[in-house]
N, C-alpha and C positions, 0 to 999 in steps of 0.2 A: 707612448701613443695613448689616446683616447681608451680608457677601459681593459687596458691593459691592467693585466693582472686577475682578472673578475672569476676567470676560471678555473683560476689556482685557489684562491678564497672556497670556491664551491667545492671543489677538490675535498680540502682541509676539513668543512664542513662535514662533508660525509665520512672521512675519516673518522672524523672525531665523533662522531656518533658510532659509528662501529667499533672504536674506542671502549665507550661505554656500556655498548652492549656484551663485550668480550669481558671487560670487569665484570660486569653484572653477573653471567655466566659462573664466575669463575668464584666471585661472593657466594654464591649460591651451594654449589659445587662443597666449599667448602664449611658452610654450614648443614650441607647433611652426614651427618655420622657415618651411615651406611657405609659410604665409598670408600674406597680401601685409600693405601698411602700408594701405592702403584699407579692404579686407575686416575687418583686426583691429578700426580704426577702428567701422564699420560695425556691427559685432560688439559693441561695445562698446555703443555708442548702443542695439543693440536691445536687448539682455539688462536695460542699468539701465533700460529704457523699460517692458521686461515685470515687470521686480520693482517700480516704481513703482505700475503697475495691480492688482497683487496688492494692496501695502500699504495702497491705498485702500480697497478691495475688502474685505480682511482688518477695518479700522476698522469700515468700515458694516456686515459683517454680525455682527460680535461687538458691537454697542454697546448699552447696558444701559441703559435710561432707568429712571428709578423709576417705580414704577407709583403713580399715585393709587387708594389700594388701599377702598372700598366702608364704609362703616360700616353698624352694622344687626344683628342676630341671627338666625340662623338660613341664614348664606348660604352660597353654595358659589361662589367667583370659577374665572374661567378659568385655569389655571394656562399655559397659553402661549399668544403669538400667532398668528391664524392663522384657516385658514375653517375651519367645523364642517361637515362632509361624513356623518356617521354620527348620527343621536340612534334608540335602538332596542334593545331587551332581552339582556344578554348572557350567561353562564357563564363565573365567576371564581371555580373552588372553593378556590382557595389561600388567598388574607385575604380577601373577602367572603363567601366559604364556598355559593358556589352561584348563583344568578341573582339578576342584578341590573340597573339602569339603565346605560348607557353612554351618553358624549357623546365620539365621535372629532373630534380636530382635526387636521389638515392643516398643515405648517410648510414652509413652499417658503422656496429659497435668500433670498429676499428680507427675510423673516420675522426678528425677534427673536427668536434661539434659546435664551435664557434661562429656566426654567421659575421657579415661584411657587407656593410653596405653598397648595393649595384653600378649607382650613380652619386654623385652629386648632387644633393637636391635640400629638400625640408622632409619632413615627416608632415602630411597632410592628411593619411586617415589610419586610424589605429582604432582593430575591435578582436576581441579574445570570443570565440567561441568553442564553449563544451561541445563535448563528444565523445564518440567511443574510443578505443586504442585499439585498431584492430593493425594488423602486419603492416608494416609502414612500406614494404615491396612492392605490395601493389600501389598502381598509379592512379588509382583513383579515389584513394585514402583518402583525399581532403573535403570529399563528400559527408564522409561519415566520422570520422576520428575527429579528436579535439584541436584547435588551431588557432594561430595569429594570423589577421590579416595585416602587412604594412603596407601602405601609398607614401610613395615618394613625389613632390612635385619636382621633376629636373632642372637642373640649372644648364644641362649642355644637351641637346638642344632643349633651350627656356621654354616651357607651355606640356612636353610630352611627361608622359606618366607613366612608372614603372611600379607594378607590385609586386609583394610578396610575400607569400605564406609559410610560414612556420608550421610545421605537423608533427603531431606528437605521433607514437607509433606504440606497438606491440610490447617495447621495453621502457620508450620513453614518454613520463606522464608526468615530465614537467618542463613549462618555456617559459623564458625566461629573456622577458625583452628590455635591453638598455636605452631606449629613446624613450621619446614621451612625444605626443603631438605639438607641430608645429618646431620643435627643436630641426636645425642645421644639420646635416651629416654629409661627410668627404669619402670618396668613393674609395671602397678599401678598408673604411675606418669601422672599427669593430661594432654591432650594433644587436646580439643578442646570441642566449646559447640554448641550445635545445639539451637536455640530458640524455644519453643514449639515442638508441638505434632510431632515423626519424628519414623527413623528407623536408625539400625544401623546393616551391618551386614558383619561378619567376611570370609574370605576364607582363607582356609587354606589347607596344601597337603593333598593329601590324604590317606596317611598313619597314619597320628595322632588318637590318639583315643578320640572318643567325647563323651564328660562326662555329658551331658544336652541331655533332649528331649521335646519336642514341648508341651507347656502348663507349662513347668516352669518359674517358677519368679527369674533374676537372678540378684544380686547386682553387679554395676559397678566397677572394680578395686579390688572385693574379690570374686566372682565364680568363681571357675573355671570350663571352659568349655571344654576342650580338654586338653590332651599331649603326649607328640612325645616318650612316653615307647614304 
């Protein structure tokens, strides 16, 4: 599948710099005389014990299953893992151009940080704005925290418009989007990864009908959470 694999790459990445820094650590270590042959010892043991628990750590929470992604018309799947804490009318004059539907979801460190494209559609507006990092819990982070906005233009039903925000959070201070504007995307298909604990949350018209409510657990790329019946 499309970008499959992208999150294991990131994975490996920060391994491997933790990698290096556990070397470094241990070069160091054993350039000062001081330290005993015990202590070095000692020293040694703890650091590859602590890079070991990272690289586990680092696997499970980058791992990318395929989503069994919904067949059907008219639907609107969850685009990431996680609980819906927010369904409630909001203002997004940028690409939805005024009030709309919202469905916040909640992404804790545990969580598949993978996102999924909603719909079917193109990418028609993409814009990264800095910010702070403050708790990604609360729901109205995307006010003040760092974030991606995406617009999709729909292809089912053709003309409506679905967006959606990437938020960085308290742990996570980096997003990380694989589209680009104007590029094609198939509902389901993999389309960007937030590192750590984040939020991710949908706007949509407000016509659609929304199939989630606050306190559900919803899997990325196969709930679905709304559609345009």
């Amino acid at each position: 599948m499309k970008h499959s694999g992208k999150a294991a790459l990131a994975a490996l990445r920060l391994i491997g710099f933790a990698a290096a820094a556990v070397l470094a650590l241990l070069a160091g270590a054993w350039l000062a005389k001081y330290i005993g042959t015990f202590v070095l010892a000692y020293l040694t043991w703890a650091l590859v014990g602590v890079w070991v628990v990272f690289t586990l750590f680092a696997f499970y929470f980058f791992r990318d299953p395929d989503p069994l992604v919904p067949t059907g018309p008219n639907l609107v799947i969850a685009p990431g893992h996680g609980l819906v804490d927010a369904v409630d009318t909001a203002k997004e004059p940028d690409f939805m151009g005024g009030e709309c539907r919202r469905v916040s979801i909640f992404l804790s460190v545990l969580d598949v940080h993978v996102q999924y494209a909603p719909v079917t559609g193109r990418i028609h507006f993409l814009r990264h704005t800095p910010g702070q990092y403050l708790n990604a819990m609360r729901a109205d982070s995307a006010q003040f925290n760092e974030n991606v906005l995406l617009g999709i233009d729909a292809d089912e039903p053709r003309g409506e418009k679905v967006g959606l925000r990437l938020i960085a959070g308290l742990i996570a201070r980096r997003i990380v989007p694989w589209v680009d504007l104007n590029e094609a995307v198939q509902r389901g298909e993999r389309i960007s990864l937030i590192q750590f604990g984040s939020r991710v949350d949908v706007y949509l018209p407000k016509r659609v009908q929304i199939k989630v409510n606050p306190g559900d657990k919803v899997i990325g790329g196969e709930t679905v959470i709304a559609s345009f019946d």
